[in-house]
Structure formats: C-alpha cells, structure tokens
C-alpha positions as CSV (number, residue, x, y, z in Angstrom):
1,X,-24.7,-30.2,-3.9
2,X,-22.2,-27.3,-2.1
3,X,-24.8,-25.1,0.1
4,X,-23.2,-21.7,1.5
5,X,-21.1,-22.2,4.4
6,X,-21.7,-20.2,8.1
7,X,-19.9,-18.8,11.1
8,X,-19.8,-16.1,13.2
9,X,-16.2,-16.2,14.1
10,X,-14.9,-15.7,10.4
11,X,-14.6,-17.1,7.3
12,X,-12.0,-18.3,4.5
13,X,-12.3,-19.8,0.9
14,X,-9.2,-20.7,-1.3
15,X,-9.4,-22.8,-4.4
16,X,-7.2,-25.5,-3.0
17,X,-8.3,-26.8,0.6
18,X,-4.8,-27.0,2.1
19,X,-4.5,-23.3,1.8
20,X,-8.4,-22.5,3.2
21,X,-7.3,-25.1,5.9
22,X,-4.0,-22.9,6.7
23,X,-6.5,-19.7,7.4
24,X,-8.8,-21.2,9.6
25,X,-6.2,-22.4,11.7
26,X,-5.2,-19.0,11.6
27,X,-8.5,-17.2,12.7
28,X,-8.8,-20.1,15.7
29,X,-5.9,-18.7,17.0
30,X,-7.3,-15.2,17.0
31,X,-5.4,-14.3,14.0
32,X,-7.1,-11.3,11.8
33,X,-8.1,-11.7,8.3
34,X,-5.1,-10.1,6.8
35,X,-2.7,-12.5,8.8
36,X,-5.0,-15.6,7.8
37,X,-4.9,-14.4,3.9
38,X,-1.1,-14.2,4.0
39,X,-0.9,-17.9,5.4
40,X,-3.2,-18.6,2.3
41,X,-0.7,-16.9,0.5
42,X,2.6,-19.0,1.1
43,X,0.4,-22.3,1.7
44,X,-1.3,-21.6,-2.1
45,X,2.0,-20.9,-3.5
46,X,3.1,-24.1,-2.6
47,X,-0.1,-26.0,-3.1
48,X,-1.1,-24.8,-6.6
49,X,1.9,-23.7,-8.2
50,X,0.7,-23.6,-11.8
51,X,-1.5,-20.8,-11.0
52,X,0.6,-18.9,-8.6
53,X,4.0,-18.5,-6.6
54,X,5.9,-16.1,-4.4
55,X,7.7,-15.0,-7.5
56,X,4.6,-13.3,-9.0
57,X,2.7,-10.3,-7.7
58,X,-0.6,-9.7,-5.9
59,X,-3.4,-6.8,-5.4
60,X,-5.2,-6.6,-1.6
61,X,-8.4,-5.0,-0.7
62,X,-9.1,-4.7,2.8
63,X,-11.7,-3.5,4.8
64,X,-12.1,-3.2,8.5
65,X,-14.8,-2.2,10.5
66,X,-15.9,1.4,10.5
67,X,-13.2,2.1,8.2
68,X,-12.4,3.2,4.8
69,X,-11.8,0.1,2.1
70,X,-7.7,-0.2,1.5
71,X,-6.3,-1.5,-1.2
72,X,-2.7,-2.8,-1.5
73,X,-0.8,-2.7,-5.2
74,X,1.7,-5.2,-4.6
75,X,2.5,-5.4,-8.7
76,X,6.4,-6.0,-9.8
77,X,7.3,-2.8,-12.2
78,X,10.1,-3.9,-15.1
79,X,13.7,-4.2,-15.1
80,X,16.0,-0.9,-15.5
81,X,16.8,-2.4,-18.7
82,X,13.8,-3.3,-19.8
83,X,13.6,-1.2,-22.7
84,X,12.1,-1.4,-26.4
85,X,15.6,-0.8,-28.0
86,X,17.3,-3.9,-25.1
87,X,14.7,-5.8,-26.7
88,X,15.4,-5.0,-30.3
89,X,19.0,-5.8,-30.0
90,X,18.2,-8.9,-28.5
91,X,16.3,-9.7,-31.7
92,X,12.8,-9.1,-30.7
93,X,11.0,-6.3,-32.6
94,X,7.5,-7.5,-32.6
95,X,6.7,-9.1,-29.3
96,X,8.3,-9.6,-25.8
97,X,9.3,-13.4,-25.5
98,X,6.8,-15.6,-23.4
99,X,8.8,-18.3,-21.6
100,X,12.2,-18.0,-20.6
101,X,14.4,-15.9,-18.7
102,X,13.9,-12.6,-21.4
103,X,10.2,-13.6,-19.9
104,X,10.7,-12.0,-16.3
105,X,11.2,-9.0,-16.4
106,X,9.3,-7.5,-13.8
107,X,10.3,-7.9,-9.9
108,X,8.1,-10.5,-7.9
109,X,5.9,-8.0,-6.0
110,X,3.6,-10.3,-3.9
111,X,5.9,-10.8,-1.0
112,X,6.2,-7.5,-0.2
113,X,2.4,-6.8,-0.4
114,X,2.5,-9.2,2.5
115,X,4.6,-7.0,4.4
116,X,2.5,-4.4,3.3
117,X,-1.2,-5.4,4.5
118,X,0.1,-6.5,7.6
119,X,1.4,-3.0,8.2
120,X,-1.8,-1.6,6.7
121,X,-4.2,-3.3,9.2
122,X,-2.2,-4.2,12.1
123,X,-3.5,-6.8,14.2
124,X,-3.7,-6.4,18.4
125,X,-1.8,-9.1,19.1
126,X,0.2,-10.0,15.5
127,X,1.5,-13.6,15.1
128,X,4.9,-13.9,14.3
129,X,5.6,-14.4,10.7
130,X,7.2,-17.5,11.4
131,X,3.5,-19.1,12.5
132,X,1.8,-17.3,9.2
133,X,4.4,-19.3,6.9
134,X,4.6,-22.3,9.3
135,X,1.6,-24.4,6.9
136,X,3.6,-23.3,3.7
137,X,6.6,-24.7,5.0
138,X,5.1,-28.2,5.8
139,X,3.9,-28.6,2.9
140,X,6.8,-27.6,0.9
141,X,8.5,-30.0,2.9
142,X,6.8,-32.8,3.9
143,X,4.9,-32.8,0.2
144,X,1.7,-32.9,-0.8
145,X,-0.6,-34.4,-3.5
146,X,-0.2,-33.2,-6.6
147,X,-3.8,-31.8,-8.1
148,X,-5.5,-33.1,-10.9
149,X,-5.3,-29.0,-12.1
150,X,-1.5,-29.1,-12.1
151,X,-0.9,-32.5,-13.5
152,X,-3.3,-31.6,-16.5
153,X,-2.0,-28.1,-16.6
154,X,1.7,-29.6,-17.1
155,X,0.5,-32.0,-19.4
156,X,-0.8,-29.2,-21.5
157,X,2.2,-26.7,-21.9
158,X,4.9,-29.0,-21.2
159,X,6.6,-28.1,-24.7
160,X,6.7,-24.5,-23.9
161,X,7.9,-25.5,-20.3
162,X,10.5,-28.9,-20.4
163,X,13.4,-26.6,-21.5
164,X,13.1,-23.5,-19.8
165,X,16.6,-24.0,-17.2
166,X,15.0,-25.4,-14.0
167,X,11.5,-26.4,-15.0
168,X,12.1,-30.2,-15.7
169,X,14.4,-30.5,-12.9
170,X,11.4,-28.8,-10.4
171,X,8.2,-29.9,-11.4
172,X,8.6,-32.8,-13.5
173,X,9.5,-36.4,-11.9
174,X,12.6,-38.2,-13.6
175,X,11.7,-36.2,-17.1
176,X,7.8,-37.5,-16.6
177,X,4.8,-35.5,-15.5
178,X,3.6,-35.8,-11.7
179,X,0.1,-37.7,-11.9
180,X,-2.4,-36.7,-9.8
181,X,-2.0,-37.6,-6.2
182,X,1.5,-38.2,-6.2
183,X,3.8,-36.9,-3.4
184,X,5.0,-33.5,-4.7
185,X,8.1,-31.9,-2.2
186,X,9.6,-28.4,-2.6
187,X,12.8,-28.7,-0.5
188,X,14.4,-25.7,-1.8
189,X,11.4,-24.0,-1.6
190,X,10.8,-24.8,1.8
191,X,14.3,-23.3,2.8
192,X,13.6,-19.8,0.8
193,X,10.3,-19.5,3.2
194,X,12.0,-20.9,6.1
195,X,14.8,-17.7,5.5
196,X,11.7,-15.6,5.3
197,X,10.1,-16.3,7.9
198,X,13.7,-15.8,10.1
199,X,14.7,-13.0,8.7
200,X,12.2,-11.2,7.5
201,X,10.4,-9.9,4.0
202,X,13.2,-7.7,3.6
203,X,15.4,-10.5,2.9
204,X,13.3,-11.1,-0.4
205,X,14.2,-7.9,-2.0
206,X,17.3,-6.2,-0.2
207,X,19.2,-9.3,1.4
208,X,20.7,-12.5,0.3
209,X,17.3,-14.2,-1.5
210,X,18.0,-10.8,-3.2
211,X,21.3,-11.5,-4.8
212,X,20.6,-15.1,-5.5
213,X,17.7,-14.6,-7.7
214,X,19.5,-11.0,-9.0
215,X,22.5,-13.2,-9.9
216,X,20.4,-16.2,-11.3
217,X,18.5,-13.8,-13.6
218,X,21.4,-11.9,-14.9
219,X,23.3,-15.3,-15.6
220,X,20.1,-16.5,-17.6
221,X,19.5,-13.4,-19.6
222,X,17.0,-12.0,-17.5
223,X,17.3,-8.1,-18.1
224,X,16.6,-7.9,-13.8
225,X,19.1,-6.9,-11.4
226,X,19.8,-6.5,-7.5
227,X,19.2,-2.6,-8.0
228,X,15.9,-3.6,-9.6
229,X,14.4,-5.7,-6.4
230,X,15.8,-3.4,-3.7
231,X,13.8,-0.3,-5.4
232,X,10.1,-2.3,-5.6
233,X,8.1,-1.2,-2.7
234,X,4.4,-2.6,-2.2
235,X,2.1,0.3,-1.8
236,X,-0.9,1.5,-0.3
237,X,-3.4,3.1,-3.2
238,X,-7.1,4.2,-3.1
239,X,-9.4,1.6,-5.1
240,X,-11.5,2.7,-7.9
241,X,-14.9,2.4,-7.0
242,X,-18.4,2.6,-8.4
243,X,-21.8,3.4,-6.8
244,X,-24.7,1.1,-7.8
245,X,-28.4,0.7,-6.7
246,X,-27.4,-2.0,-5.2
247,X,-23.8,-1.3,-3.1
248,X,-21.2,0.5,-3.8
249,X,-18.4,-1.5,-5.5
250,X,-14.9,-1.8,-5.0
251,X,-11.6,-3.0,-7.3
252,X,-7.9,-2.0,-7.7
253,X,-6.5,0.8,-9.9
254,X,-4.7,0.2,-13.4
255,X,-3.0,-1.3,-14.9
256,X,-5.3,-4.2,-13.6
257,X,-8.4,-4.3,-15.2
258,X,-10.3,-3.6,-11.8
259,X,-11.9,-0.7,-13.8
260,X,-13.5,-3.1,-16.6
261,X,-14.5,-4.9,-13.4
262,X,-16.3,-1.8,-12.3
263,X,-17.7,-0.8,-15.9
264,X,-19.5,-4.0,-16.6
265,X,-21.6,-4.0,-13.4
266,X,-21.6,-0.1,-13.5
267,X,-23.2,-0.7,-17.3
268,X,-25.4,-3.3,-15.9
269,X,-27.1,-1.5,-13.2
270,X,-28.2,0.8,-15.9
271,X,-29.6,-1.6,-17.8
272,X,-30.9,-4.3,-15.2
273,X,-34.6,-3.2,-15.2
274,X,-35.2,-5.2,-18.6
275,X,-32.6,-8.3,-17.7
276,X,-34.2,-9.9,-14.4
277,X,-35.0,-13.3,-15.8
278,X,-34.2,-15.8,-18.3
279,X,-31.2,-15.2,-20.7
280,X,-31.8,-11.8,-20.1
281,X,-29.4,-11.0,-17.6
282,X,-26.7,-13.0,-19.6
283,X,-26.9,-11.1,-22.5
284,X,-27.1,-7.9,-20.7
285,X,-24.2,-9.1,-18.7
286,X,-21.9,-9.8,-22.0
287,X,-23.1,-6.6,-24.5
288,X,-21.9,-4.6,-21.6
289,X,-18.1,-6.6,-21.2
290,X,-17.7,-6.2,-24.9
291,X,-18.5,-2.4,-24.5
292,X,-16.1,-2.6,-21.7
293,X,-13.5,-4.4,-23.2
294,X,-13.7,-1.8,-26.2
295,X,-12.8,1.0,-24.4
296,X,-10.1,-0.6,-21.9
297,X,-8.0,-2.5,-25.1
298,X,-8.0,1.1,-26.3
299,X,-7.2,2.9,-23.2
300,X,-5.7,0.6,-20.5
301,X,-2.5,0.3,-19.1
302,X,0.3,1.8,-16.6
303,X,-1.3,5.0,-15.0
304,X,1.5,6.7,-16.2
305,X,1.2,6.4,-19.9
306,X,-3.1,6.6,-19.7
307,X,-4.5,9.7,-21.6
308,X,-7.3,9.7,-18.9
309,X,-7.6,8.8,-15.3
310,X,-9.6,6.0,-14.6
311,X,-12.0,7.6,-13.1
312,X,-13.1,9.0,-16.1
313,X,-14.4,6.0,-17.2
314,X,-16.7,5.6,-14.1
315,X,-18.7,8.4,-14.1
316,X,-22.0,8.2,-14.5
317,X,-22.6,10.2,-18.4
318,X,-19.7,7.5,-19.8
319,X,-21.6,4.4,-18.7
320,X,-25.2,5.9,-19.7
321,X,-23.2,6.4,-23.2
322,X,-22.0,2.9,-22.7
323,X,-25.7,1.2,-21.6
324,X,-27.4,3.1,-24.3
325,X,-25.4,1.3,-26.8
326,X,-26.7,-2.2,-25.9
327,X,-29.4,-3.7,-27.7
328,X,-31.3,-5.9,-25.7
329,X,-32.4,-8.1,-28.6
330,X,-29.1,-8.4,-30.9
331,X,-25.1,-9.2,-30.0
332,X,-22.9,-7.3,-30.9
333,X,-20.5,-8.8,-33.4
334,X,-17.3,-9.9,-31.9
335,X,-14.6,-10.4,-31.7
336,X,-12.0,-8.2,-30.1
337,X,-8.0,-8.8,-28.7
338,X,-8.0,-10.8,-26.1
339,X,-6.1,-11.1,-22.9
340,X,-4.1,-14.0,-21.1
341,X,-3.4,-14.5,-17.6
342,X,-4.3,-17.0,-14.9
343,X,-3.9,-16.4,-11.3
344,X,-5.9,-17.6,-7.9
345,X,-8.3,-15.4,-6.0
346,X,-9.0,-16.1,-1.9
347,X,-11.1,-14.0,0.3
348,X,-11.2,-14.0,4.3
349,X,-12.9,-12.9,6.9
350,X,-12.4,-12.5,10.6
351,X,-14.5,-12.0,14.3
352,X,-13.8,-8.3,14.4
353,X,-15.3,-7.5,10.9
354,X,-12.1,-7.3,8.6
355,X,-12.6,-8.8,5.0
356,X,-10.1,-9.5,3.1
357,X,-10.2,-10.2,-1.2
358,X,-6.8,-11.5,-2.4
359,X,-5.3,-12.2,-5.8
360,X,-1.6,-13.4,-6.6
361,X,-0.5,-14.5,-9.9
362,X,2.4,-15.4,-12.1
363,X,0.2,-14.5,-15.1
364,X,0.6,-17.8,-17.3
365,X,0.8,-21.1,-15.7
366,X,4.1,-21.4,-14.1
367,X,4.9,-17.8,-15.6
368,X,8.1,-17.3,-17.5
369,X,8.8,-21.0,-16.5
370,X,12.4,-19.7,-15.0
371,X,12.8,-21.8,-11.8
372,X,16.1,-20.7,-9.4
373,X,17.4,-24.0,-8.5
374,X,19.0,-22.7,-5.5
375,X,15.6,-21.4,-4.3
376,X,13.0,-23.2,-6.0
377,X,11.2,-19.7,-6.7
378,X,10.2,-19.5,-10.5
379,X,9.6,-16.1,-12.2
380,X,6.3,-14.3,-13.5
381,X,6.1,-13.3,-17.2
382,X,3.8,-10.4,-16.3
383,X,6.0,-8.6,-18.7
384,X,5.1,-10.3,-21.8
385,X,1.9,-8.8,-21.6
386,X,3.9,-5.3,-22.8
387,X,3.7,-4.2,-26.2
388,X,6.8,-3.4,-28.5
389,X,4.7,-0.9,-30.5
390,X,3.1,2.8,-29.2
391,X,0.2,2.4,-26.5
392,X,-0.5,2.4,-22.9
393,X,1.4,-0.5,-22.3
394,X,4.6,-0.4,-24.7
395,X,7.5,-1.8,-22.5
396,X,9.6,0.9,-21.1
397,X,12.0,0.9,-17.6
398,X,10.5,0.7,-14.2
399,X,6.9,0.2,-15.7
400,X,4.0,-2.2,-14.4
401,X,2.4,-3.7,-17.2
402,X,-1.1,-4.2,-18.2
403,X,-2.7,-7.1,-15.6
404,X,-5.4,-9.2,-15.8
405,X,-5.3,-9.3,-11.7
406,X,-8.4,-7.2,-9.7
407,X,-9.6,-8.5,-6.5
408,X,-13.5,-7.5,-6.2
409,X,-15.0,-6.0,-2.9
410,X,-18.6,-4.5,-2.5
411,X,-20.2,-2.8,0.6
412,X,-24.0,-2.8,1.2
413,X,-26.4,0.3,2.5
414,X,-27.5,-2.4,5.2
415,X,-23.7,-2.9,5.8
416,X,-23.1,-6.3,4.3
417,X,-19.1,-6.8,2.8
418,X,-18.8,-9.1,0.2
419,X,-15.4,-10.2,-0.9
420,X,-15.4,-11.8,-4.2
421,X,-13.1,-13.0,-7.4
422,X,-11.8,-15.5,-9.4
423,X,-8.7,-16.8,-11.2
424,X,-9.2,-16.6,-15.7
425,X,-7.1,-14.1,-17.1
426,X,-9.8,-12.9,-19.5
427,X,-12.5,-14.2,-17.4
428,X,-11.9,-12.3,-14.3
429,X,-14.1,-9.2,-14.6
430,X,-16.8,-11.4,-16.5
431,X,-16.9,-13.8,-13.9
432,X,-17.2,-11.5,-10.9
433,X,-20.1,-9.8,-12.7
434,X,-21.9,-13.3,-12.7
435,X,-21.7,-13.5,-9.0
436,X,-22.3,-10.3,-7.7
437,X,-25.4,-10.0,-10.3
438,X,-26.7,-13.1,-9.7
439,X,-26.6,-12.8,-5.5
440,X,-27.2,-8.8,-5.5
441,X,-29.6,-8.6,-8.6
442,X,-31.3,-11.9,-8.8
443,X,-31.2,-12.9,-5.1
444,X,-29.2,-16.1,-5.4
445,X,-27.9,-17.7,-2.1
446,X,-23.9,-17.2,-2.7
447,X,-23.1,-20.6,-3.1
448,X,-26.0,-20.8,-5.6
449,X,-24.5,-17.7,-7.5
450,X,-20.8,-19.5,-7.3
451,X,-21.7,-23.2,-9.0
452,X,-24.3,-21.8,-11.0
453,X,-23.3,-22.3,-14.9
454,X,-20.9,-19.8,-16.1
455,X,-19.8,-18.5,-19.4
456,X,-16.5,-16.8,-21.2
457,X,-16.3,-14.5,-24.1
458,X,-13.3,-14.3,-25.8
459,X,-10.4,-16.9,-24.6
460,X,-8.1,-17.7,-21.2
461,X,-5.6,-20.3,-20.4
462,X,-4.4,-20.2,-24.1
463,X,-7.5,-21.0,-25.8
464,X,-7.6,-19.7,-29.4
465,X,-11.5,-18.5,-30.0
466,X,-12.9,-15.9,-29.1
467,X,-16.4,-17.0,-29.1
468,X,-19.2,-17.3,-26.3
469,X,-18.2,-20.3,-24.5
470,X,-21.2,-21.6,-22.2
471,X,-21.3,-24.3,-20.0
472,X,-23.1,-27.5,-21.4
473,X,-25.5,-27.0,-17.5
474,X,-27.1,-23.7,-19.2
475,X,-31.0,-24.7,-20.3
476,X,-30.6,-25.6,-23.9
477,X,-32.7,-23.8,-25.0
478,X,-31.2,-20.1,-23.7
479,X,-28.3,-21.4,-25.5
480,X,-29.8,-21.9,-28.7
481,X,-31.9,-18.3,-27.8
482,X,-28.6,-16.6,-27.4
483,X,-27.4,-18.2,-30.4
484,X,-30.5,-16.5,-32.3
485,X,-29.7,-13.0,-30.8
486,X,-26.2,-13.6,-32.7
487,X,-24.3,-14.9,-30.3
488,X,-21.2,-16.9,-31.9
489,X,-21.5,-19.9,-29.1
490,X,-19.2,-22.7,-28.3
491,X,-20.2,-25.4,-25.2
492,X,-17.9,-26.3,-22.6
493,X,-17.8,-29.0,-19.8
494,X,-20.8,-29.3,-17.5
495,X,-17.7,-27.7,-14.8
496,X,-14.6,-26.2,-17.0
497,X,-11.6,-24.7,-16.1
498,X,-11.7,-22.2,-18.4
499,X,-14.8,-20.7,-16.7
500,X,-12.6,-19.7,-13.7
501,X,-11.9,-20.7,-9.9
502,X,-14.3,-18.2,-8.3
503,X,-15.3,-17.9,-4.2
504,X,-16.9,-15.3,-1.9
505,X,-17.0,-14.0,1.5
506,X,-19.8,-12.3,2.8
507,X,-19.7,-10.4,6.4
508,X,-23.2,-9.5,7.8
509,X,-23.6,-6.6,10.2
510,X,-25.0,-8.7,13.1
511,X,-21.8,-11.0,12.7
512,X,-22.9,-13.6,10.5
513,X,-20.2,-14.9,7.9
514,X,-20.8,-16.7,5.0
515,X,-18.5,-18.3,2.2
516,X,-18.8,-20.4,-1.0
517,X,-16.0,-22.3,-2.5
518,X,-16.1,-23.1,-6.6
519,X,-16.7,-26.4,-7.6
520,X,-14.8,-26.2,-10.4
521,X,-11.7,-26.1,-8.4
522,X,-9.7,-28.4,-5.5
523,X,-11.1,-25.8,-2.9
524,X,-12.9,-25.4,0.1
525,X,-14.4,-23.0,2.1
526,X,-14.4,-22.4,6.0
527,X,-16.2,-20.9,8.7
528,X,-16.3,-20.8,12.3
C-alpha cells in the first residue's frame, strides 16, 4: 500500500521514476521548482516517449509565494499552410489525417515554454541549462529500460505506426517491438538535447534544429515550415479560475479544456451537500462532466473563433443553471462525441514555496508518428484534433487547436497549494475532479484520493465506447447501484490505463510538503 510522501524541503511526482528522480536531484542542489519541472521535462521525454516528447507542447501553472498564480501556454499554433482548401487538394475533405507527416501540423511548443517558465519565475541563483538537461541526456544516451507502458503501447498501435518514415527505424528493434526491460538508447536524441543545452532554446525554433526539422517536414509533406517555428512564441496568460467553498481553483485557458476542468468541480460544489457518501459523490461527479462536456463540445476551441469568453461559462448563474439540471437519482442518457489525447502530468514543489503543475503531450501516443532521423524528435498530431467543417475548431492558419491538455492548481483560505493532474485525453478533467473531491470534499489523505478506484465516461487511448467504465476495486454493489440509476457501465482492471496516470503536490503554509504518485503508472514520488 503507497501512503503520502513528506518533506519540508520540496517535493516532486512524475509517472515514471527516472524523471521524479531527475527533480529531486534538482531541488538538493537548491534548484527551484520550475528548474526541477523542466529537468522532469527532457528526462520524461526520454523516458516515456509514447506519452510525450520535446516535439509536442505543454501548459505551466506556477505559483510562488505571496504571488499571483502564472500560467504558461506553451501550445504549437498550425502551419501557414495549414488551411481547409490545402487540405482539400490534398484529398482530404472530411477529416485531417491522423498519422503521418500531413499529421503535424502544428509547431512543437513545449521547448519554448521551458524557456518561458524559467523566465517567468526566475530563480536566485539559476542552474545552467546544461545541468537541467544533464539527466535527459544520460539517459538518452546511456539507455534505459524500456516500460511495460511503452512496450504494450507499441504493441497496440503498431499498424498505424510501422510505416510512418522513421518510426520502425526509432522505436522498434530490428522490425520487432522492445519488450519490457530492454536497453532502450536515443543517440540522436541525445545529440538534439546536448545542442540545446549549448546553445540555447533558441536553437529549437530559430537556429539549425530549426532548419533540420523545417526541411524534414517539408520533404515529408508536412505543410510546416522554418517561417512557421521562428514565429511560435511560449507565452505568459492569466488562468481561468473558479471560486469554491472549498479553494479557489486554478486551470489554463482554451483551447484546453482547463475550463471543463473548472465547470465540473464548479457544478459539484453546488451540488455537494446531498453527495458526501456512498456512490453519491460519483454520480454527482459524472452528471456534472456530461453537463460539462455538453456545453464545451458545443462551444470550445481557439479563443479566437469562441462566441463567448470562457469566463462566461464560470460564473456563478451558468453553473447554478448547470447543477439544477442534475438529478441526483437518474443518469443522464449518454453518450456524447468524445475526445482523444494522451499526455503526462508532473507537479513540483520547492523550499521557498513555489509549486509547479506541468503537462506536455504529443496528443496520441507517439503523435503523428513522424520521427526526424537526423534528430530523433518525432512530431505531435495535435492538429488532427481540427475539424474540416464550421466550428470553434475548423483548421485554419496559425491556429491552436482544441487540446485535451490542462494542468490543475487549487489554493486554500488556510493557504495550502495543491498541484494536481493526470495524463487520459478524455479523462483529464474527470480525473482531477476525483482527486480534488475526494481530498477537499471527503477528506481523503492524498495518496488515498490518488489510488483510490477511478472511473471514465466516454473513451481515451482509442477505446471505442463511450460507456461508464469503473474499475473492478469499486464495491460491487455501488456498481450495480449506479447501474440502476441508468448508468450504461462497463468494468475495467482492478488498476487500468485507461483511468489515467494522476499525482499531486501539496505545499502547507508551515512548510510541510506532501506528494502521491499513481499506482497505475511506472512513477514515483519524492520529498525532502
């Protein structure tokens, strides 16, 4: 049995232990939270590259002591090119391709959000880039043992994968799939970091990293160019935010679906009084994500094609509307359109009182599957979650498309910080409602709230249905009760996948740090 882990020095969790291991060497050195996460950053890149690389994006929320909460948008926008009618004559009218180099579309944007925390929350006395990428490095290097995650994961979309230029050659061995434990190595991979760390960030988007993966993409059929990476800019952004009785909560700005994030909870704090025990809070938890998910399929997607700010749809009359909807006997039938998308989520903390919640992402496993040979950097296919037809999120030039990715922060009256998320695509916002309800409403410790059985409505890491899925550790008989209510359920694994990779930080006032690390995952969690 996991218990919750404790420091007063600071505090990391990652879903795969060689990248938690890389921040707490971090911290011991002094380094802050921010410099920690983005050694957690290259080392999980490395480490767990089915769920995430440097050629995908990521979303920061930092907050330092005594200080406002920041938030970094570190999300790749689309090609120049990147239009409907480029994607017509290309033969696509219905749908932008999934795998393959008409796949990435959108600039890698988690480098530069790197660049951009750092900058954000400077530390005293920074560490050279060099020794925040030194761990990622090794271990693209020297190898490391492949995951039973990644050889599964492999194993499972192989066909949509072996044929994509540069897959095979990367991540397969001879033609066959890596079992687990074997020696993985990264060589080329380890040289693009190694150029990073001498040269700088910059190098990524404006120098030659630049116009090696500009000129790989444009040989491929990628619509992305040089002009393309040297205009992306991570940015600093204000995070949406929601007051509760319980703190007031914190997630990132569209098109992430950090505002669904904030809608479930926001409906559930309105609706809490009669969901404290029992099944009671799991229904209440998923009548208010389908109410959410209603109303961001309809209405989610770049902020500059929204007919509404987000904001809108956190104010307090809209999620009384939404609450008052919910009947707290009866599901609401289902289902809906679901979203893909898998990712990893990290959290940090550090001896001065910075916190740290990370996500980075390639949306699907290994994302478009495009792998530079020259730099061993595959590409995202964020873009294939645009639509070809009118909406929010029809594909266009220079546009961010609709993402599954929202790291979670919430700040207590007494001044706790808690620092939460998960990887699941679909999962994400359902997920971190489950552990913030279950530590804030229902007083779980946070490890309790982490391991404790989870559940998924609708799908993630390609499943088809879009039913209830509960874990087979939920009491049989609230499964068969939730069945009754009308609840279309399906049973998972005792510890699945498909629940998510979830972990938390929480920083106390008088010091105290405490983190929890998901079972579920090859993770661990740190604190000293």
């Amino acid at each position: 049995m996991l218990n919750t882990t404790q420091g007063f020095r600071g505090a990391v969790t990652a879903p795969h232990h060689l990248a938690a291991q890389a921040g707490q060497d971090i911290l011991a050195e002094g380094g802050s939270a921010v410099e920690a996460m983005v050694a957690m950053a290259a080392t999980i890149a490395v480490t767990y590259p089915h769920m995430n690389g440097i050629g995908g994006d990521g979303f920061w929320l930092i907050k330092r002591k005594d200080a406002p909460v920041q938030a970094i948008f570190a999300g790749g926008h689309s090609a120049a090119l990147a239009s409907r009618a480029w994607y017509e004559a290309a033969g696509f009218t219905d749908a932008i391709p999934t795998r393959g180099a008409k796949a990435a579309l959108t600039v890698p944007g988690s480098v530069d959000g790197w660049r951009a925390a750092l900058e954000a929350a400077p530390s005293v006395n920074p560490l050279p880039l060099s020794r925040l990428l030194e761990h990622a490095i090794y271990h693209a290097e020297a190898g490391f043992p492949v995951s039973n995650n990644q050889s599964q994961c492999i194993a499972d979309k192989i066909d949509g994968l072996k044929d994509v230029p540069g897959f095979a050659d990367t991540y397969l061995f001879g033609g066959a799939i890596p079992v687990a434990g074997a020696r993985f190595t990264q060589p080329a991979l380890a040289a693009t970091l190694r150029q990073i760390a001498q040269k700088g960030i910059a190098d990524y988007y404006h120098g030659n990293l630049a116009k090696t993966h500009a000129a790989f993409l444009e040989a491929q059929g990628s619509p992305l160019r040089l002009e393309d990476f040297t205009a992306y800019s991570a940015r600093a952004v204000t995070p949406l935010s929601v007051k509760t009785s319980k703190a007031m909560l914190y997630n990132m700005i569209p098109p992430t679906q950090g505002m669904s994030s904030l809608m479930i909870l926001g409906i559930y704090d309105r609706i809490q009084t009669w969901a404290k025990e029992g099944i009671a809070p799991i229904h209440a938890l998923i009548e208010a994500t389908k109410q959410t998910f209603i109303l961001r399929n309809r209405e989610l997607g770049d902020l500059s094609a929204m007919r509404q700010p987000p904001e809108t749809f956190l104010q307090d009359q809209v999620l009384e509307d939404l609450a008052g909807q919910i009947d707290h006997k009866r599901a609401l039938p289902w289902p809906y359109e679901p979203k893909d998308g898998d990712t990893i989520w990290m959290g940090a903390s550090d001896a001065e009182g910075t916190s740290v919640s990370f996500i980075q992402s390639v949306y699907w496993e290994f994302g478009s599957g495009l792998t530079c040979p020259d730099t061993g950097v595959f590409f995202q296919n964020r873009g294939a979650g645009f639509g070809m037809g009118d909406g929010p999120n029809q594909i266009a030039p220079r546009k961010v498309p609709f993402h599954t990715l929202n790291p979670a922060m919430a700040v207590f009256e007494d001044g706790r910080v808690m620092a939460y998320g998960t990887m699941g695509g679909e999962g994400q916002p359902q997920t971190q409602a489950a552990i913030f309800a279950r530590y804030a409403y229902l007083g779980q410790e946070l490890q309790q709230a982490v391991t404790a059985p989870r559940w998924l409505l609708g799908r993630t890491w390609g499943d088809a249905t879009t039913s209830l899925k509960l874990e087979a550790r939920f009491d049989p008989d609230w499964i068969t009760a939730l069945s009754d209510m009308g609840h279309e359920t399906e049973i998972l694994p005792d510890y699945s996948d498909l629940v998510g990779h979830a972990g938390a930080v929480v920083t106390h006032l008088d010091g105290l740090v405490e983190a929890a690390t998901d079972p579920r995952a090859n993770g661990l969690a740190l604190a000293h």
